[in-house]
BAFI-3210 file (N, C-alpha, C; in Angstrom, 3 decimals, decimal comma, padded with zeros to 6 digits):
// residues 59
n [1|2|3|4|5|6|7|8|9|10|11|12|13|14|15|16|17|18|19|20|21|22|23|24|25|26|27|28|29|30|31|32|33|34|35|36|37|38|39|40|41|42|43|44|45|46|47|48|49|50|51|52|53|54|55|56|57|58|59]
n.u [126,773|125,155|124,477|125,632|127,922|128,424|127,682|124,252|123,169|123,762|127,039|127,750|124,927|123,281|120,807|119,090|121,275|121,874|122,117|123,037|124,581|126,163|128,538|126,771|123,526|123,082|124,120|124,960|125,768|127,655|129,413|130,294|131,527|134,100|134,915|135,645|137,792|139,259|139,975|141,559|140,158|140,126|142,350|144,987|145,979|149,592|153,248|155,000|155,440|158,281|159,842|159,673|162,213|163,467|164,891|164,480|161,783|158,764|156,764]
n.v [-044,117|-046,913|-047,691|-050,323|-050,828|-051,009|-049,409|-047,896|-048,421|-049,777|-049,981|-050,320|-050,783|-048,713|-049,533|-050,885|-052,041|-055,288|-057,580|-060,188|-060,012|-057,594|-055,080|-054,812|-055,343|-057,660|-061,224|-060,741|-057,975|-058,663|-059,761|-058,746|-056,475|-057,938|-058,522|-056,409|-055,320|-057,772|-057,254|-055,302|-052,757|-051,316|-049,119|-048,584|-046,130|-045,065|-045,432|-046,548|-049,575|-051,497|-052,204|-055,843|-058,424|-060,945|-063,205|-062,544|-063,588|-062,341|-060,369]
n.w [089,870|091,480|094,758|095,069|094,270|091,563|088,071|087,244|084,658|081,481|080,495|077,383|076,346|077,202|078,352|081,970|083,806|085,221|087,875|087,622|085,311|086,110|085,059|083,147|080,993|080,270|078,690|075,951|075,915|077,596|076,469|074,188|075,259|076,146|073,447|072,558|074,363|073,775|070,879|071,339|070,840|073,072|075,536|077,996|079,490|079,359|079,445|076,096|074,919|075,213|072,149|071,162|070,727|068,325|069,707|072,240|074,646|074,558|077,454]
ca.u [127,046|124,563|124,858|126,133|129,185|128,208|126,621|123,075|123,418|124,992|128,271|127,717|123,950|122,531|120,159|119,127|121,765|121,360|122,604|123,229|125,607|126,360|127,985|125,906|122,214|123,162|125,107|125,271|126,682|129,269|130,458|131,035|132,859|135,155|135,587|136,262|139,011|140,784|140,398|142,570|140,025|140,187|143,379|144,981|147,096|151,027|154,530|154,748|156,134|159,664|159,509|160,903|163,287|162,867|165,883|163,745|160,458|157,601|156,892]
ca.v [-045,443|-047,179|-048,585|-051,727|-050,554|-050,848|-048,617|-048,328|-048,357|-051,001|-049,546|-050,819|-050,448|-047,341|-050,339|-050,933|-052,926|-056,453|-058,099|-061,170|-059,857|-056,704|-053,790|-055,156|-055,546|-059,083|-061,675|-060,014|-056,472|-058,274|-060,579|-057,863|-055,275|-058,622|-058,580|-055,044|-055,379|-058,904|-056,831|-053,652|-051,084|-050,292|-049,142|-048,105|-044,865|-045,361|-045,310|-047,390|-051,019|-052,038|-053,120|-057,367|-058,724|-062,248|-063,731|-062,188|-063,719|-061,830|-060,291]
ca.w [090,374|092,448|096,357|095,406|093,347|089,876|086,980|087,272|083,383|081,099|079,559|076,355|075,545|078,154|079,564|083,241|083,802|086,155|089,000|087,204|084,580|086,620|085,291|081,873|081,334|079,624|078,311|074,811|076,580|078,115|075,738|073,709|075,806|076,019|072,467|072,392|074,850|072,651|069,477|071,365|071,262|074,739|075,605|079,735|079,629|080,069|078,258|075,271|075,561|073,918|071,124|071,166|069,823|067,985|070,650|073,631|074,859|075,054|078,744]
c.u [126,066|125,373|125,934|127,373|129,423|127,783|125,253|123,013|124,484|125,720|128,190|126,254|123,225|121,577|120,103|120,311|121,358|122,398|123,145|124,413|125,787|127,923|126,781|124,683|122,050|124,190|125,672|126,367|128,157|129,810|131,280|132,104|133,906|135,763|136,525|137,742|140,373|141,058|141,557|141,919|139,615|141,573|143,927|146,022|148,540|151,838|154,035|155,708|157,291|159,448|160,158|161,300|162,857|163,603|165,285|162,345|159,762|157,558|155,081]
c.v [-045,732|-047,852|-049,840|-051,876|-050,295|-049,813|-049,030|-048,863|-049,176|-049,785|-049,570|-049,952|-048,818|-048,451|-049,934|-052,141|-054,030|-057,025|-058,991|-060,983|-058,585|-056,298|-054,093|-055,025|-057,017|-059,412|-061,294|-058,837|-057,130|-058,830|-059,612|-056,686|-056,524|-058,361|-057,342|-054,936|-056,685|-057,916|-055,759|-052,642|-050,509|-050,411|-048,409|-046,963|-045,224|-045,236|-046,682|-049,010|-050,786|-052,646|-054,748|-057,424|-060,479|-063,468|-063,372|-062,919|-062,658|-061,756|-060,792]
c.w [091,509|093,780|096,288|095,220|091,901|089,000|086,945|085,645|082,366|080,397|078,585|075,570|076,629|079,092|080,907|083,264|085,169|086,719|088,333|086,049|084,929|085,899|083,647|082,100|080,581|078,916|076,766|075,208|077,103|077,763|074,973|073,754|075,755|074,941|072,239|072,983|073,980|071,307|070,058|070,957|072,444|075,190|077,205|078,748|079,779|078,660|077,359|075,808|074,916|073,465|071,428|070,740|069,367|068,965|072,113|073,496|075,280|076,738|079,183]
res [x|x|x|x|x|x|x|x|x|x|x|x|x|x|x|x|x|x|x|x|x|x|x|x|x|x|x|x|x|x|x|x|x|x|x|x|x|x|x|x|x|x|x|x|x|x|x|x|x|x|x|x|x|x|x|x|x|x|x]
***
């Protein structure tokens, strides 16, 4: 991790990554880690959810 806070290195492609779309090296790199995260393949650690019920809203 460089000085500033970031990855010298985009996440995505190995790149230098840039200030301007920082921790990325561009707007391609980081559209896509977005997608990655809507599709659900990046996932946090923890218990599972409860399941809903069709009479319960969503949390």
């Amino acid at each position: 991790m460089s000085r500033s806070g970031w990855p010298e290195r985009c996440p995505v492609c190995r790149r230098p990554a840039t200030a301007e779309h920082a921790p990325f090296c561009s707007r391609i790199c980081r559209d896509r880690d977005l997608l990655a995260w809507l599709e659900g393949r990046y996932r946090l650690p923890g218990p599972p959810a409860p399941p809903s019920t069709p009479d319960e809203p969503d949390r």
